[in-house]
LOFITI-32959 format. One line per field, with one value per residue: residue number from 0; residue in one letter; chain; x, y, z of N, C-alpha, C in turn. Coordinates in Angstrom, 3 decimals, padded with zeros to 6 digits. Last residue first. Example, Ala and Ser with C-alpha at 12.3 -4.5 7.8 and 13.67 -1.06 7.14 Angstrom:
! residues 2
resi	(1  0)
resn	(S  A)
chain	(A  A)
nxx	(012.850  013.190)
nyy	(-002.250  -005.690)
nzz	(007.080  007.800)
caxx	(013.670  012.300)
cayy	(-001.060  -004.500)
cazz	(007.140  007.800)
cxx	(012.900  013.200)
cyy	(000.030  -003.300)
czz	(007.870  007.800)
! end
This chain:
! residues 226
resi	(225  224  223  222  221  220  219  218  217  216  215  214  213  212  211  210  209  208  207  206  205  204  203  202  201  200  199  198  197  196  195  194  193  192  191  190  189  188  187  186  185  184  183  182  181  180  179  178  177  176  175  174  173  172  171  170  169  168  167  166  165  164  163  162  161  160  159  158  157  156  155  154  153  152  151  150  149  148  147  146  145  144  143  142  141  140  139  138  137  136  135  134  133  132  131  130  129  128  127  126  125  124  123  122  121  120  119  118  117  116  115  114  113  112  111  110  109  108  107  106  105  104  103  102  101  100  99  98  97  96  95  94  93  92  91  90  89  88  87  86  85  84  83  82  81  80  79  78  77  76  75  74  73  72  71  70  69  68  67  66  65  64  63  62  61  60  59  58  57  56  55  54  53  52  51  50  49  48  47  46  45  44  43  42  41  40  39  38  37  36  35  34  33  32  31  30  29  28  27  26  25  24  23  22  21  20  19  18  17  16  15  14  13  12  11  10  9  8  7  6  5  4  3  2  1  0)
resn	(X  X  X  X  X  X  X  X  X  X  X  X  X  X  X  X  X  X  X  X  X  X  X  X  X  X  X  X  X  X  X  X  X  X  X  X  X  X  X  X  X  X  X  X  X  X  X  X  X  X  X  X  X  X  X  X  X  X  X  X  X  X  X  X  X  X  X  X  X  X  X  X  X  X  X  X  X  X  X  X  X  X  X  X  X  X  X  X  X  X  X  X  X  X  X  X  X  X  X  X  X  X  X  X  X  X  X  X  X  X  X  X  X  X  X  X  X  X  X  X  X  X  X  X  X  X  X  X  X  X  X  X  X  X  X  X  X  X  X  X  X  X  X  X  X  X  X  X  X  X  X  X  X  X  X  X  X  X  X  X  X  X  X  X  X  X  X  X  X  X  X  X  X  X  X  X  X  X  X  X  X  X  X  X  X  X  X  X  X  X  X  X  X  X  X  X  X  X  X  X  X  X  X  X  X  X  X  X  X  X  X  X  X  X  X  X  X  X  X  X  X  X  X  X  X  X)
chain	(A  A  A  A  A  A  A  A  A  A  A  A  A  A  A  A  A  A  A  A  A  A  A  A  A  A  A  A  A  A  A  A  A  A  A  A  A  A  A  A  A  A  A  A  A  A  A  A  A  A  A  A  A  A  A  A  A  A  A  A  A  A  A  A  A  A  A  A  A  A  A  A  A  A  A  A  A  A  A  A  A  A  A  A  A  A  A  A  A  A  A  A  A  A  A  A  A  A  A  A  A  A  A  A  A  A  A  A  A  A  A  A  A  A  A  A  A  A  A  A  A  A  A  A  A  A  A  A  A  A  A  A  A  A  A  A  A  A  A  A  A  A  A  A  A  A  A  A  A  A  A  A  A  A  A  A  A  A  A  A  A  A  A  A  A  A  A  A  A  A  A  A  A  A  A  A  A  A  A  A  A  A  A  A  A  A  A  A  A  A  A  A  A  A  A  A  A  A  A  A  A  A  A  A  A  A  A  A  A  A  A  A  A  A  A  A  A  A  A  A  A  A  A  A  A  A)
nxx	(-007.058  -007.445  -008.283  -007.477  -003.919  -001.314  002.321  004.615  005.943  006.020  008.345  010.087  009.855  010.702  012.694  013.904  014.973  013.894  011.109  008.926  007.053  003.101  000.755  -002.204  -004.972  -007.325  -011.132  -012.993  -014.133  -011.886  -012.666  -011.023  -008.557  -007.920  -007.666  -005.203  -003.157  -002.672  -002.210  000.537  002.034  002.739  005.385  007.574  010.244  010.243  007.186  006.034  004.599  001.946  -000.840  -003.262  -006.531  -009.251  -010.754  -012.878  -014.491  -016.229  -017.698  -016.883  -017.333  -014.963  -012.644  -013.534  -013.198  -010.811  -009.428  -010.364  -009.365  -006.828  -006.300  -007.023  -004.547  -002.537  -001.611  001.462  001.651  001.832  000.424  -001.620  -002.643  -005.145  -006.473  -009.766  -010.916  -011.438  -012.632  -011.281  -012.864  -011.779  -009.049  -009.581  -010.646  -008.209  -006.143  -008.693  -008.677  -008.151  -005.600  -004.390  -003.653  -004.200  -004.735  -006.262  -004.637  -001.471  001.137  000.005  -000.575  000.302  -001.533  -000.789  -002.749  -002.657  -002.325  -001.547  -002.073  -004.888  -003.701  -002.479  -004.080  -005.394  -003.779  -003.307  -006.232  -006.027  -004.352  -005.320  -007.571  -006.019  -002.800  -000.978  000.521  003.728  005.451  007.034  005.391  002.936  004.277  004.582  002.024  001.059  002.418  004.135  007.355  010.253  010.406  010.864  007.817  006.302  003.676  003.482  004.652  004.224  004.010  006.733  007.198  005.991  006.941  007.608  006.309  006.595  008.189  010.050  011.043  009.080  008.761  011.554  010.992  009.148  010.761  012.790  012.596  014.697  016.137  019.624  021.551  023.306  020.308  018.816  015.453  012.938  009.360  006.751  004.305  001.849  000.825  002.673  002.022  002.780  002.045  001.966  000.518  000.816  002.065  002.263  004.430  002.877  001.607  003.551  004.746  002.166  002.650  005.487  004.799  003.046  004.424  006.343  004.990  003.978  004.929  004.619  005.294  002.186  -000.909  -002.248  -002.443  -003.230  -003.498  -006.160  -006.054  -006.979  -007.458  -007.504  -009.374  -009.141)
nyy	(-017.990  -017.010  -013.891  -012.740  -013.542  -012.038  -011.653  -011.944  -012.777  -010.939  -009.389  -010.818  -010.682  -008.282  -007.299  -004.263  -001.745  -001.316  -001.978  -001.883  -005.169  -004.847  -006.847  -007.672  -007.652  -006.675  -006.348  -003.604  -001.392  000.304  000.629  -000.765  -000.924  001.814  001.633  -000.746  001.602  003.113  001.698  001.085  003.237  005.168  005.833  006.352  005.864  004.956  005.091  003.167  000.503  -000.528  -002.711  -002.753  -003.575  -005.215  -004.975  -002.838  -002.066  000.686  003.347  005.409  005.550  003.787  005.062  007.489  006.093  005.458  007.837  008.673  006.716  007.225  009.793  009.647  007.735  009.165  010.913  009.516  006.230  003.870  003.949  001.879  000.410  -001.469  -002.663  -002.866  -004.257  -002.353  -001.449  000.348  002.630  003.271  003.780  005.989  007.750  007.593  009.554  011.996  014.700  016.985  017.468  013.950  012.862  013.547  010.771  009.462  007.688  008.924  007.753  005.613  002.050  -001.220  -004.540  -007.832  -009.954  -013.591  -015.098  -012.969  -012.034  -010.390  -008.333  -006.784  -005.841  -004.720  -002.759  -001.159  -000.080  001.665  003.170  004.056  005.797  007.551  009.204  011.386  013.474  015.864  018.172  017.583  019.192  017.241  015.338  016.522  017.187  014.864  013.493  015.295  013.933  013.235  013.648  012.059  009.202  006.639  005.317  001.970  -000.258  -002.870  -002.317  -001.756  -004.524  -007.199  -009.735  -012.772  -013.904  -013.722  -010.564  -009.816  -007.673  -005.824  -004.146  -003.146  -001.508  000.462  001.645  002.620  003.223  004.415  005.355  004.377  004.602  003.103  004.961  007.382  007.423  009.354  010.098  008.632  006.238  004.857  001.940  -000.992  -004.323  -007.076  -011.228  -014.538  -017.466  -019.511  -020.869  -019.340  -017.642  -015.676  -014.489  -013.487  -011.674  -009.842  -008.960  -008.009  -005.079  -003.894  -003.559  -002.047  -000.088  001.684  002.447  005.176  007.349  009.435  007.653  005.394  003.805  000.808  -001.577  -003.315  -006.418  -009.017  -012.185  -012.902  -014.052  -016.594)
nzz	(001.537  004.184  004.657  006.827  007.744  010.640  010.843  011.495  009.483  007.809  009.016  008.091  004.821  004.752  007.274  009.839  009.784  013.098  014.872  016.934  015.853  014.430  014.636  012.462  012.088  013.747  011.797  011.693  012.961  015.574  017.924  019.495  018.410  019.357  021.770  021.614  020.397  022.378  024.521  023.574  023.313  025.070  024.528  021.777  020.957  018.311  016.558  014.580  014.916  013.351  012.764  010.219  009.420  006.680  005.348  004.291  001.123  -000.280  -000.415  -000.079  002.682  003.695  003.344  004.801  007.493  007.732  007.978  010.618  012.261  011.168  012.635  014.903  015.757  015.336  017.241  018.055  016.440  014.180  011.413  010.272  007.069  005.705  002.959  001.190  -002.067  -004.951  -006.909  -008.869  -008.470  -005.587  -005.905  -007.542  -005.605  -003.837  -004.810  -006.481  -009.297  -009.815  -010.656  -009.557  -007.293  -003.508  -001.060  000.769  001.821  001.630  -000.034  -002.743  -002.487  -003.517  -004.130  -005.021  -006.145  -006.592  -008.964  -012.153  -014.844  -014.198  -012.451  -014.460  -016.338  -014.523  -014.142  -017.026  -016.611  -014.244  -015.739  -017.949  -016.290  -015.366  -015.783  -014.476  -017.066  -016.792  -016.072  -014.110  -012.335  -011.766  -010.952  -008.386  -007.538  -007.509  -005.447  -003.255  -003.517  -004.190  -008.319  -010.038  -010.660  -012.157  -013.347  -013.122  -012.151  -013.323  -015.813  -016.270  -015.780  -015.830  -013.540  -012.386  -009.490  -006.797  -005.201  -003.858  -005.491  -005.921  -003.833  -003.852  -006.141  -005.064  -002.938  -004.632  -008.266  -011.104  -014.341  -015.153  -014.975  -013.038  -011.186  -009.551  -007.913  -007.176  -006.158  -006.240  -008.068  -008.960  -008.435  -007.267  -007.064  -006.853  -007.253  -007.136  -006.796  -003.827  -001.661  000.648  -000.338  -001.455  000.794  002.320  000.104  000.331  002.727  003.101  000.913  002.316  005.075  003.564  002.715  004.539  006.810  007.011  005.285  004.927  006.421  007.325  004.186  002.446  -000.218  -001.963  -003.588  -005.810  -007.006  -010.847  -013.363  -015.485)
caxx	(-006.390  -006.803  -008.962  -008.783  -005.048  -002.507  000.661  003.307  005.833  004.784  007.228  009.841  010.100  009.228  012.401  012.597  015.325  015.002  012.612  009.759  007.713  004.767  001.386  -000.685  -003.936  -005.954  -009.799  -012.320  -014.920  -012.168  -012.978  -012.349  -009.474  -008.173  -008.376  -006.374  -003.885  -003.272  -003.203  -000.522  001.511  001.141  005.279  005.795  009.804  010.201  008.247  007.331  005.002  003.478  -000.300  -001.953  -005.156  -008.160  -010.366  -011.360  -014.561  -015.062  -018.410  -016.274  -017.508  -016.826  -013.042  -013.272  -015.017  -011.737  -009.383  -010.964  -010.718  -007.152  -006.353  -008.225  -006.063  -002.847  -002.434  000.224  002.594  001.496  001.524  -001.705  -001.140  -004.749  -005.823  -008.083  -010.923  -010.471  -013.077  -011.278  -012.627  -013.222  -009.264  -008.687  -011.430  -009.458  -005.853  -007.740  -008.566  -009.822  -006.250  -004.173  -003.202  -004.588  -003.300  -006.824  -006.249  -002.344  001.024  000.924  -000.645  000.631  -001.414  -001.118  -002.428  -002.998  -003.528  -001.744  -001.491  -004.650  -004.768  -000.910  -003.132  -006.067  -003.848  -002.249  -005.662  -006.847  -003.782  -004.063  -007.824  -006.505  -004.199  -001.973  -000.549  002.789  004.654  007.553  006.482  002.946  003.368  005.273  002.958  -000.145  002.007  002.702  006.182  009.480  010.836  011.449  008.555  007.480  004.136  003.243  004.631  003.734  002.638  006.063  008.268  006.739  006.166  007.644  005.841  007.312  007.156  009.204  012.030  009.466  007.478  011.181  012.206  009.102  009.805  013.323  012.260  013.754  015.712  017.851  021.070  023.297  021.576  019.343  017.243  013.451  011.060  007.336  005.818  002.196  000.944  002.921  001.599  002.816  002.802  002.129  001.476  -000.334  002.055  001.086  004.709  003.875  000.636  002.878  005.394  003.315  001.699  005.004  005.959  002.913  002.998  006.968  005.878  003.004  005.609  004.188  005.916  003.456  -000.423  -002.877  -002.125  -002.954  -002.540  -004.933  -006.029  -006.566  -007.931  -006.772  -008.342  -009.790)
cayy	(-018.577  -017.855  -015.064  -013.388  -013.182  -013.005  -011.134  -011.524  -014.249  -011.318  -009.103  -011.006  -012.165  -008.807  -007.532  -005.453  -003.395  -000.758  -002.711  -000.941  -003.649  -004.631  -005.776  -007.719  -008.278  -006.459  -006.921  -004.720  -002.700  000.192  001.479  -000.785  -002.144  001.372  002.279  -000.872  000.302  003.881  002.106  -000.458  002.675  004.716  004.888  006.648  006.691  004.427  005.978  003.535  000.992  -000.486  -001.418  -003.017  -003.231  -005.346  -005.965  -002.180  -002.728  -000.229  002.081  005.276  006.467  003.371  003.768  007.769  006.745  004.158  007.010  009.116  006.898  005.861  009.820  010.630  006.803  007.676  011.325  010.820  007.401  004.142  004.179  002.788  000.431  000.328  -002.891  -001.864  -004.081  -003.202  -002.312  -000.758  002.224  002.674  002.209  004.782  007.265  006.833  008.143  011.546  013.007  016.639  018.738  015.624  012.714  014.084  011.844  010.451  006.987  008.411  008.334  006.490  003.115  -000.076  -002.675  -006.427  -009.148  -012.804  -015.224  -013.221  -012.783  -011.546  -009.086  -007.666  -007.066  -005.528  -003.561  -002.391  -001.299  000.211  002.752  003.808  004.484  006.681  008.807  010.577  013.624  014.607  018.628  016.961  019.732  018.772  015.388  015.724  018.217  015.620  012.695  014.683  014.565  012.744  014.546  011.779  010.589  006.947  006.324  003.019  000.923  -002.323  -002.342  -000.985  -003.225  -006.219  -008.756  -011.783  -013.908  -015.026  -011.354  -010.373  -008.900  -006.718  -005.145  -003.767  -002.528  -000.655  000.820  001.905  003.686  003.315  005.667  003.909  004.983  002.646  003.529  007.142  007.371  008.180  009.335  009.527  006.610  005.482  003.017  000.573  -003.088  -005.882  -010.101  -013.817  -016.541  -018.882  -020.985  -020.272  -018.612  -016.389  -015.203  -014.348  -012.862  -010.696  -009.728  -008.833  -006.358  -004.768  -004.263  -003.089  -000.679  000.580  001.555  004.813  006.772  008.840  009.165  006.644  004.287  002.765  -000.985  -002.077  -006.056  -007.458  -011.211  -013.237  -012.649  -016.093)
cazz	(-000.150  003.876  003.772  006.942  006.672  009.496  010.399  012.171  010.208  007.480  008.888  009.497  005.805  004.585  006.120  009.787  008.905  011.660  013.999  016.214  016.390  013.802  015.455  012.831  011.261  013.495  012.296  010.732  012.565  014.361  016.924  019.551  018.129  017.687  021.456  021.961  019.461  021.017  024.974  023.896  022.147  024.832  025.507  022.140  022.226  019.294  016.991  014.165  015.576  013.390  013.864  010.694  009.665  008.192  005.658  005.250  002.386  -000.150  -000.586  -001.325  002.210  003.766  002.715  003.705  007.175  007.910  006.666  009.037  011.800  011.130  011.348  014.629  015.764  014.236  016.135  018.322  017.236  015.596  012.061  011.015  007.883  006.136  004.080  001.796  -000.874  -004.340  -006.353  -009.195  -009.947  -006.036  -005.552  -008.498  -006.986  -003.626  -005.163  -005.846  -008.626  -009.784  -010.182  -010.236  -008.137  -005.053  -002.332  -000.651  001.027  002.253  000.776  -002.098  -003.002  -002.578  -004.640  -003.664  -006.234  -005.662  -008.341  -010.700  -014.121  -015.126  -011.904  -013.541  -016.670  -015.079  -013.086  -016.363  -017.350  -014.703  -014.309  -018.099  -017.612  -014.162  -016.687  -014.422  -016.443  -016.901  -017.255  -015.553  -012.625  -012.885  -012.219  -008.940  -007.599  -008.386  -006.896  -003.313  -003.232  -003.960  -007.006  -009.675  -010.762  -011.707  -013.127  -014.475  -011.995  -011.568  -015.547  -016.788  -015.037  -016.581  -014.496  -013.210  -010.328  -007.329  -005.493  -002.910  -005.097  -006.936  -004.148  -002.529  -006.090  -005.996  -002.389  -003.407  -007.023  -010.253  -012.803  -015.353  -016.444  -014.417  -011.557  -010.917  -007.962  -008.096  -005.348  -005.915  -007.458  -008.613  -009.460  -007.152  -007.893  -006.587  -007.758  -006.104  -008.021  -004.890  -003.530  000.360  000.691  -002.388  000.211  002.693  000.635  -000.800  002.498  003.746  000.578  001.237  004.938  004.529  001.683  003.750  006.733  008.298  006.057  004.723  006.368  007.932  005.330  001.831  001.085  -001.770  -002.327  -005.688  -006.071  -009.215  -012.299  -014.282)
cxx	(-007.044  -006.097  -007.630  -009.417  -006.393  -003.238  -000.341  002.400  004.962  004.859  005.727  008.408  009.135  009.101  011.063  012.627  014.579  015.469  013.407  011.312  007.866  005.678  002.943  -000.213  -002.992  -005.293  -008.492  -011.007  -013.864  -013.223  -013.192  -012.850  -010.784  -008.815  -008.697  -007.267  -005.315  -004.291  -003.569  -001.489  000.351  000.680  003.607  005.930  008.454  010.567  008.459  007.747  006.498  003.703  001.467  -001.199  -004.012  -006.604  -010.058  -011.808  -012.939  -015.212  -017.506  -016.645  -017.701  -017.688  -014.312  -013.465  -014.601  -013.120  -010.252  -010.472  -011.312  -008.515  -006.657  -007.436  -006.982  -004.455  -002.962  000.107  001.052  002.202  001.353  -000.021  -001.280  -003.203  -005.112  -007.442  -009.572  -010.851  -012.495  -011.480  -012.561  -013.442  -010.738  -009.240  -011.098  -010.533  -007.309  -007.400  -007.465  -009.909  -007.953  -005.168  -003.326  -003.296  -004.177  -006.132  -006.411  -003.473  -000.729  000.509  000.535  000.311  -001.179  -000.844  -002.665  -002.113  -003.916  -002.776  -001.015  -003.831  -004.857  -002.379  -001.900  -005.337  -004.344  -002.717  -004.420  -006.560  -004.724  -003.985  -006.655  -007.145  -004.961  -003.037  -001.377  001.682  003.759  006.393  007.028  004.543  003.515  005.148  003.744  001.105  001.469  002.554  004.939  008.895  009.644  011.921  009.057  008.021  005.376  003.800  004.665  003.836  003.172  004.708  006.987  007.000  006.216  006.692  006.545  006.436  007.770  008.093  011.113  010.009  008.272  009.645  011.623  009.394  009.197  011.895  012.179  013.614  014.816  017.787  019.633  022.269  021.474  020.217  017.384  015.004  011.928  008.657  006.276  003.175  001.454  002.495  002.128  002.724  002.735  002.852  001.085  000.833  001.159  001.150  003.899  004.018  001.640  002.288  004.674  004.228  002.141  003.780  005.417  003.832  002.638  005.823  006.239  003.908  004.646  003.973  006.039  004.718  000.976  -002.171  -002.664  -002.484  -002.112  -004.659  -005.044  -006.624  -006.487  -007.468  -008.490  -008.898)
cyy	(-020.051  -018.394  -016.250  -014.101  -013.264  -012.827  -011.988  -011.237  -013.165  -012.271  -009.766  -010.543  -012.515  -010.008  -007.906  -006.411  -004.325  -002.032  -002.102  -001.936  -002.772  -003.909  -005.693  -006.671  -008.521  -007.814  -006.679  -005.082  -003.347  -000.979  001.209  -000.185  -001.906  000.071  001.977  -000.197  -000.237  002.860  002.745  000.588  001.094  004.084  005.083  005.286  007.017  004.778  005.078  004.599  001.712  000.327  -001.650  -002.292  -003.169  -004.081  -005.966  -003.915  -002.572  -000.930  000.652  004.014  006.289  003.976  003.305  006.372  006.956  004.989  005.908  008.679  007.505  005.598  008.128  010.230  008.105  007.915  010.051  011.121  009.058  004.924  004.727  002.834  001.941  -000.126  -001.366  -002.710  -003.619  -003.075  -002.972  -001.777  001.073  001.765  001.850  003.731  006.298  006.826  007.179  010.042  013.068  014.916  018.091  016.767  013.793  013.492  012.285  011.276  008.244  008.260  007.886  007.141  004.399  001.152  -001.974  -005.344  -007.865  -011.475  -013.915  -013.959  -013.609  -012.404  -010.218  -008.203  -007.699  -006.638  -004.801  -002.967  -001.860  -000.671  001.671  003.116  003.378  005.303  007.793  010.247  011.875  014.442  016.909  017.188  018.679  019.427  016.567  015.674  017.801  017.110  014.337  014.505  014.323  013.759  013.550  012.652  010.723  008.620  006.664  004.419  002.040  -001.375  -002.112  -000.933  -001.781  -004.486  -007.853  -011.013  -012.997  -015.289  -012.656  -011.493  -009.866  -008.079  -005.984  -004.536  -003.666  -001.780  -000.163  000.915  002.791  004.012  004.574  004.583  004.918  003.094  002.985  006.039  006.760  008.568  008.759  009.577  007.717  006.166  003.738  001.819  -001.672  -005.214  -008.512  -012.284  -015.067  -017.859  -020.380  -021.158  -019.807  -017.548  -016.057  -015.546  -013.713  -011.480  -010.148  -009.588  -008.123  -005.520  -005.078  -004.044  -002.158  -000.241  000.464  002.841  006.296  008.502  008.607  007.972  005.806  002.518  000.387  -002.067  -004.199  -007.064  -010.306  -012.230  -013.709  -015.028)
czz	(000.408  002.600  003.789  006.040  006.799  008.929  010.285  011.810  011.842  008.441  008.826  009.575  007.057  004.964  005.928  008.180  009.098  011.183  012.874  016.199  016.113  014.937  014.870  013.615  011.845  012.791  012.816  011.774  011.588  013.726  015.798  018.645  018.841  017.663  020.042  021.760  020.878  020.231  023.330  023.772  022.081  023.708  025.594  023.209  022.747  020.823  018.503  014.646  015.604  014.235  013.471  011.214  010.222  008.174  006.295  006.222  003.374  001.187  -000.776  -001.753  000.420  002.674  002.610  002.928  005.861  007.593  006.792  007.922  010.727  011.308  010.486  012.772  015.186  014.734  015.349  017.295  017.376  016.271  013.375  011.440  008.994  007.310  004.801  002.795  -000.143  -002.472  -005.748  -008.217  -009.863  -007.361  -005.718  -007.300  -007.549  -004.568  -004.700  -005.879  -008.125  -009.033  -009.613  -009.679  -009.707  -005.615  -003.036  -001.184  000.071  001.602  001.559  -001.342  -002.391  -003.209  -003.713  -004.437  -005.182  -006.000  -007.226  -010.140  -012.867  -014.724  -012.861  -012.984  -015.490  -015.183  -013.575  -015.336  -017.389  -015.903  -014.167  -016.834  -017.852  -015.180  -015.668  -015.080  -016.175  -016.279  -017.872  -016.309  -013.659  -013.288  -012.651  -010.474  -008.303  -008.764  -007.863  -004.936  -003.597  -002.864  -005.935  -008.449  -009.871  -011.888  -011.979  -014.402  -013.374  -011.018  -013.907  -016.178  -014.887  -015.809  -014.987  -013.960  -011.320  -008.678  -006.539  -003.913  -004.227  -006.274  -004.764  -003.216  -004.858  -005.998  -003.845  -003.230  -006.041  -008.954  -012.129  -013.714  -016.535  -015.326  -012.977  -010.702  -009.148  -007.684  -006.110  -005.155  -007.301  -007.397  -009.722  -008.391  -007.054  -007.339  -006.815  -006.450  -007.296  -005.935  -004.370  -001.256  000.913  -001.503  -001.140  002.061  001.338  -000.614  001.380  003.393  001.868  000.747  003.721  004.205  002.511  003.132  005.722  007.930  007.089  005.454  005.359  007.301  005.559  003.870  000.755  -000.289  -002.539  -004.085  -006.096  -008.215  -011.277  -013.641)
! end
C-alpha cells in the first residue's frame, strides 16, 4: 500500500520551507508512522570529503526514521544555487519529470507518510516548458504553503493559493513564519491571511535563528491526524 504524500512549496525563497518540512517529518515520525523526505530538486551544493550534498537535504534526512536511498530524495542536485532551470542548463542537465515520479513512487512505497519540499516557490521553472507545479499536479499531491511573513506575503500567498486551485490540488493548510524580525504588522498580515485564505493555519513560527524541527513541530498541527 503507498503511504500519503504531502508537498511544501512557499510564498517565495527562503521563507523557511525546509524548517516546515523537516517539522512535519518529525511530527508525523513522532506518531510512529515510517516517516521519510523528498527534495527533487536542489540548488546549492557544498563539497565534503568528496561528495557534494545540499544543507536543506541533509536537514530532511536526519529527521526522518526511515532510510532511503540518497539518490531517490534527491534526484537532482546542482551546484550553483539558483533558479533550478538556470542551474540545469549551465551543467548542460535536464530535469526529467518521469524520472522525478518514479523515485517518488518509490520513496511513497516505503513510507507511510511522505513530505516533499519543493524549491523556491509553487511555479520555479524547471526547464524551458515546466514548471515545479506540473510535477505536484503529476503527482496529486495535496500543498502545504509556508508564508513568510514580512511585506508582500499575503498578494503572494493569494496567488500561490489561486495557482494550487488552478492546477486542481487541494491547499491543506499553511504556515505563518515569521522571518523579519522588525515587521511590527505581523499579527495584522496573518489575520488578513486567515480570512483569505480557505484552508486552515497550521502553525505560527517565531522569529527564532535555530529554531530545530523539534521546536518547530511542538507548534504545529495536522488536520489529518494519521
Amino acid at each position: 500500500m503507498m503511504g500519503r504524500s504531502y508537498f511544501v512549496t512557499g510564498t517565495d525563497t527562503g521563507v523557511g520551507k525546509t524548517l516546515v518540512a523537516s517539522a512535519l517529518i518529525h511530527l508525523h515520525a513522532a506518531r510512529g508512522l515510517r516517516t521519510g523526505g523528498m527534495k527533487p530538486v536542489a540548488s546549492g551544493a557544498l563539497r565534503q570529503d568528496g561528495q557534494w550534498y545540499n544543507e536543506d537535504v541533509q536537514a530532511l534526512q536526519a529527521v526522518a526514521n526511515v532510510a532511503l536511498p540518497a539518490a531517490l530524495v534527491n534526484p537532482y542536485l546542482f551546484r550553483r544555487p539558483t533558479a533550478p532551470h538556470i542551474a540545469a542548463a549551465e551543467e548542460r542537465r535536464t530535469i526529467d519529470l518521469d524520472h522525478l515520479a518514479r523515485c517518488h513512487a518509490q520513496l511513497q512505497a516505503a513510507c507511510e507518510m511522505l513530505i516533499v519540499e519543493g524549491a523556491g516557490g509553487f511555479m520555479v521553472p524547471l526547464d524551458r516548458h515546466h514548471n515545479s507545479d506540473e510535477l505536484v499536479a503529476r503527482l496529486g499531491l495535496p500543498v502545504v504553503l509556508v508564508v513568510g511573513i514580512r511585506l508582500g506575503c499575503i498578494n503572494h500567498a493569494l496567488l500561490t493559493c489561486q495557482a494550487v486551485e488552478a492546477r486542481g490540488l487541494t491547499l491543506v493548510g499553511w504556515v505563518a513564519n515569521l522571518i523579519d524580525a522588525l515587521e511590527d504588522q505581523a499579527d495584522a498580515m496573518i489575520e488578513s491571511l486567515a480570512q483569505r485564505l480557505q484552508a486552515p493555519l497550521l502553525g505560527r513560527l517565531p522569529w527564532s535563528p535555530g529554531m530545530t524541527a523539534a521546536q518547530a513541530a511542538a507548534r504545529l498541527t495536522w488536520p489529518d491526524p494519521a
